[in-house]
C-alpha positions as protocol buffer text, in pm:
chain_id: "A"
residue {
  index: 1
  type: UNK
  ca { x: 9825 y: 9831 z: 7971 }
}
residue {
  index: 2
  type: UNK
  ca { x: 9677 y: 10182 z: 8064 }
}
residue {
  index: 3
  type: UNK
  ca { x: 9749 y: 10383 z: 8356 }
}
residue {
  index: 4
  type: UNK
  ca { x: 9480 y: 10379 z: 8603 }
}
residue {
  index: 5
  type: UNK
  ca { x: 9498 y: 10579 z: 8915 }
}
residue {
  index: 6
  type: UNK
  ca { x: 9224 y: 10587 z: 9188 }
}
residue {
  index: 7
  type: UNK
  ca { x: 9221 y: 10846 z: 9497 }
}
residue {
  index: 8
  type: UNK
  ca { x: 9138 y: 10809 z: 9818 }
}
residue {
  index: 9
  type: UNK
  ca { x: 9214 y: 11048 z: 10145 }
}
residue {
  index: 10
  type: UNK
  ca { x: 9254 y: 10936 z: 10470 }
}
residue {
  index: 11
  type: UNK
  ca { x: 9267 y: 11222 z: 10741 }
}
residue {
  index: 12
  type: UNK
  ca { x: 9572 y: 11398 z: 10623 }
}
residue {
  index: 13
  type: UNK
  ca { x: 9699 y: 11124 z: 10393 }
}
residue {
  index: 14
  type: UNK
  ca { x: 9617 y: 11081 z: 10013 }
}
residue {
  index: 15
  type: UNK
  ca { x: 9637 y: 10768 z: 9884 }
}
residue {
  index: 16
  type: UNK
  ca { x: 9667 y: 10662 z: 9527 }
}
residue {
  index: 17
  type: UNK
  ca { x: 9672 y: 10363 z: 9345 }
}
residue {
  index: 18
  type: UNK
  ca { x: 9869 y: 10309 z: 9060 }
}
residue {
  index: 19
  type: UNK
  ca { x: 9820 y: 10050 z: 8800 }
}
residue {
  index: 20
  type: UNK
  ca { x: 9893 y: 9965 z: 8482 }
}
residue {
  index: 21
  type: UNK
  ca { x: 10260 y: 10155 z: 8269 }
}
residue {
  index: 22
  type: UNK
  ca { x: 10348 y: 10463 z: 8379 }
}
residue {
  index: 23
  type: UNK
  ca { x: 10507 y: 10564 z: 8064 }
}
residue {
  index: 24
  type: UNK
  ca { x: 10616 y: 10886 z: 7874 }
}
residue {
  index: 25
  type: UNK
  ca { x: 10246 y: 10875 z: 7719 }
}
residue {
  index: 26
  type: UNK
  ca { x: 10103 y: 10885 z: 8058 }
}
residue {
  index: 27
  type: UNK
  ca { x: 10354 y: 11112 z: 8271 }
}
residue {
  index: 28
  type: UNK
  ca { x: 10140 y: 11416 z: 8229 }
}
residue {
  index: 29
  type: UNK
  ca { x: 9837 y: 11264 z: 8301 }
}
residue {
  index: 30
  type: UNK
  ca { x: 9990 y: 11121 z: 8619 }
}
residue {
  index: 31
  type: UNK
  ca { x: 10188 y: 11439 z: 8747 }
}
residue {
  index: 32
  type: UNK
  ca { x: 9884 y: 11668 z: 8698 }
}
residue {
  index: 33
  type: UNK
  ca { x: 9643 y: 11419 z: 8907 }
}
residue {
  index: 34
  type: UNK
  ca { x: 9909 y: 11333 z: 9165 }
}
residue {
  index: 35
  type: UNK
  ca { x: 9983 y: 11740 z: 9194 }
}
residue {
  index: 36
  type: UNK
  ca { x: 9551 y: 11775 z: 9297 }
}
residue {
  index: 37
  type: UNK
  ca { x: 9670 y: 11635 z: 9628 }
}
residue {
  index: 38
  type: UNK
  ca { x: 9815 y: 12000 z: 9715 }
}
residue {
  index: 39
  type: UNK
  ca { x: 9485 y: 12138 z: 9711 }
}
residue {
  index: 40
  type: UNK
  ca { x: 9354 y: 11888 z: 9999 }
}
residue {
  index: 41
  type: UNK
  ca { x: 9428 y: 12113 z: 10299 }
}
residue {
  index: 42
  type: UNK
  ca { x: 9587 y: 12010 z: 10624 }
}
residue {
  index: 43
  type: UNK
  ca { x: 9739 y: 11711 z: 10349 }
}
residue {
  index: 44
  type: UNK
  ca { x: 10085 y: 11580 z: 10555 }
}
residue {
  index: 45
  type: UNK
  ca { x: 10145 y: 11240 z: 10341 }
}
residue {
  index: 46
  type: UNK
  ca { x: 10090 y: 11107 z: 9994 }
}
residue {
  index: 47
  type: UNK
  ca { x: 10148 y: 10768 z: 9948 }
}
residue {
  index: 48
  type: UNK
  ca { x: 10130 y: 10593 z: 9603 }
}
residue {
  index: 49
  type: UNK
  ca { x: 10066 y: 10221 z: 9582 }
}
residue {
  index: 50
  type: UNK
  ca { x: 10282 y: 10101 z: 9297 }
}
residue {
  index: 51
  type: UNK
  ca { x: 10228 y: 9702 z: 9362 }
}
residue {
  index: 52
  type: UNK
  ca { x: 10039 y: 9673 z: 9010 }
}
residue {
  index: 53
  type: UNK
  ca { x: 10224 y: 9929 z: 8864 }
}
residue {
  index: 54
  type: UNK
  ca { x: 10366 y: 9678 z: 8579 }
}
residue {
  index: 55
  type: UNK
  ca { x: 10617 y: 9900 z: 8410 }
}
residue {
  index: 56
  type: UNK
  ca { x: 10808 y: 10251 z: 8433 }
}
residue {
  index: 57
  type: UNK
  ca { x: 11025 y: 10395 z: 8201 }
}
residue {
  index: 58
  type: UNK
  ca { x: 11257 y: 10726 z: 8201 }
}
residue {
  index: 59
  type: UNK
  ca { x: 10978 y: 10995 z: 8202 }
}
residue {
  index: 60
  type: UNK
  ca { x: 10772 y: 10757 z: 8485 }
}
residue {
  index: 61
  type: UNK
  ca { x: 11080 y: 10799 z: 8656 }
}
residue {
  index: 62
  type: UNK
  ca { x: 11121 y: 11155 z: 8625 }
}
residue {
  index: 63
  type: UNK
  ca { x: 10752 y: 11217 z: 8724 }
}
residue {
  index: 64
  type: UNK
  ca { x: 10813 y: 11052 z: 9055 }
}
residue {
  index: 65
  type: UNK
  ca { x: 11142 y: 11291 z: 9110 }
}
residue {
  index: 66
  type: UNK
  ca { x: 10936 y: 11618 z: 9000 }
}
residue {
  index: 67
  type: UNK
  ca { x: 10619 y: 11518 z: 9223 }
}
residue {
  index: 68
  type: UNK
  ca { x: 10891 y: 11449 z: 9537 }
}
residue {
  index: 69
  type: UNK
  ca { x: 11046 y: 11785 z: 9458 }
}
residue {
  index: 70
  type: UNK
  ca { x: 10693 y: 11976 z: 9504 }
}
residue {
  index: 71
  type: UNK
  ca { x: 10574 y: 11788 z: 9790 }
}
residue {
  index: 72
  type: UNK
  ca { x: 10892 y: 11837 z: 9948 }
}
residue {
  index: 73
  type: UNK
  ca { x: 10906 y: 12179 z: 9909 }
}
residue {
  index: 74
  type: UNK
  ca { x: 10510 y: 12184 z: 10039 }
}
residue {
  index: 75
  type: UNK
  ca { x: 10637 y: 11972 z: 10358 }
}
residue {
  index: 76
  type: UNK
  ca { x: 10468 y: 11671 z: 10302 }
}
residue {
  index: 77
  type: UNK
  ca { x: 10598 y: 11325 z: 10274 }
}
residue {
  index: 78
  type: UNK
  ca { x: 10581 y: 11165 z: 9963 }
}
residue {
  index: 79
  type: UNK
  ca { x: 10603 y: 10785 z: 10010 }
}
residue {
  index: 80
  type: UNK
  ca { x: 10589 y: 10489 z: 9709 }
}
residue {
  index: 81
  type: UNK
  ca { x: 10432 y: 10150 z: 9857 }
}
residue {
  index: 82
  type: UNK
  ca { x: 10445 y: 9875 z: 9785 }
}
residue {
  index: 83
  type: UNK
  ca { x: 10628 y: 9909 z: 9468 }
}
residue {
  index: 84
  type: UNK
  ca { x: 10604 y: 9613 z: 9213 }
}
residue {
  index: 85
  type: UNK
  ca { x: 11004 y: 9415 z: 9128 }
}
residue {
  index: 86
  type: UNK
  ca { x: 10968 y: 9526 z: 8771 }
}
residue {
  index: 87
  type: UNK
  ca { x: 10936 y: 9879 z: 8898 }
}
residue {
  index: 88
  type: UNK
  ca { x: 11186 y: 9839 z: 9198 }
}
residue {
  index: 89
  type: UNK
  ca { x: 11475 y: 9686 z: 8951 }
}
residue {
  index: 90
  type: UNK
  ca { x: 11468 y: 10021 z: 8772 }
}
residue {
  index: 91
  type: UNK
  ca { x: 11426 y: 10248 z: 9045 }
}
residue {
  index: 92
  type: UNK
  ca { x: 11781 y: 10088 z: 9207 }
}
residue {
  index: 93
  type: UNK
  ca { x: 11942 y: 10136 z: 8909 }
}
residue {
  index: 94
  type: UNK
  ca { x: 11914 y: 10472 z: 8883 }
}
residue {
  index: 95
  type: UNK
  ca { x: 11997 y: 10500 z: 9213 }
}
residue {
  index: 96
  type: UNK
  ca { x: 11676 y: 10672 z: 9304 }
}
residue {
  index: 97
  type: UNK
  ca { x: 11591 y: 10417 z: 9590 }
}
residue {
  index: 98
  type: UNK
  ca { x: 11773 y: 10652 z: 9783 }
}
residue {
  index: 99
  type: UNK
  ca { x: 11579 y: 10980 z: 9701 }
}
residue {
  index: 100
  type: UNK
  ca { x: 11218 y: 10820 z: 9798 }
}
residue {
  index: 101
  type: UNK
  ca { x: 11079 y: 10704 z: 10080 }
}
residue {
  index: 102
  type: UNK
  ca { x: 10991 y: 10329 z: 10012 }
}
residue {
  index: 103
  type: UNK
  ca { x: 10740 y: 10126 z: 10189 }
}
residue {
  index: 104
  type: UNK
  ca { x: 10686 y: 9746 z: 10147 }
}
């Protein structure tokens, strides 16, 4: 299934929903759209809603560390919601459950 992502802001939050395989095809797509929210000014939280995010693989995961590194280093809180068990299971076992900020 293709990656789909749809925007939304909220005051100072940016919201995006992710569906569909976030997948080495679709990592620069996703990084590069995800990265816009920096231009949104007075921005404090970006929050991606992962429930129907169906699959991830390596470079989805890497994509996730490499958008937390810039909005880190930009001071805003990058939070994944929501995030489908498919998703979760891999997350965990690379021990990145730990570097995010997870919401159910």
């Amino acid at each position: 299934m293709a990656l789909t992502i749809n925007q939304s802001i909220h005051d100072t939050q940016a919201v995006f929903k992710i569906t569909g395989e976030l997948s080495l095809y679709d990592s620069p797509e996703f990084k590069t759209k995800i990265k816009k929210a920096l231009e949104v000014s007075g921005l404090t939280t970006v929050l991606l809603d992962m429930n129907d995010c169906s699959y991830i693989d390596s470079a989805g995961l890497g994509a996730l560390f490499y958008l937390k590194k810039i909005f880190d280093s930009a001071h805003i809180l990058f939070i994944l919601k929501s995030v489908s068990e498919p998703v979760m299971k891999l997350i965990k076992l690379a021990a990145m459950d730990r570097l995010f900020t997870i919401e159910t």
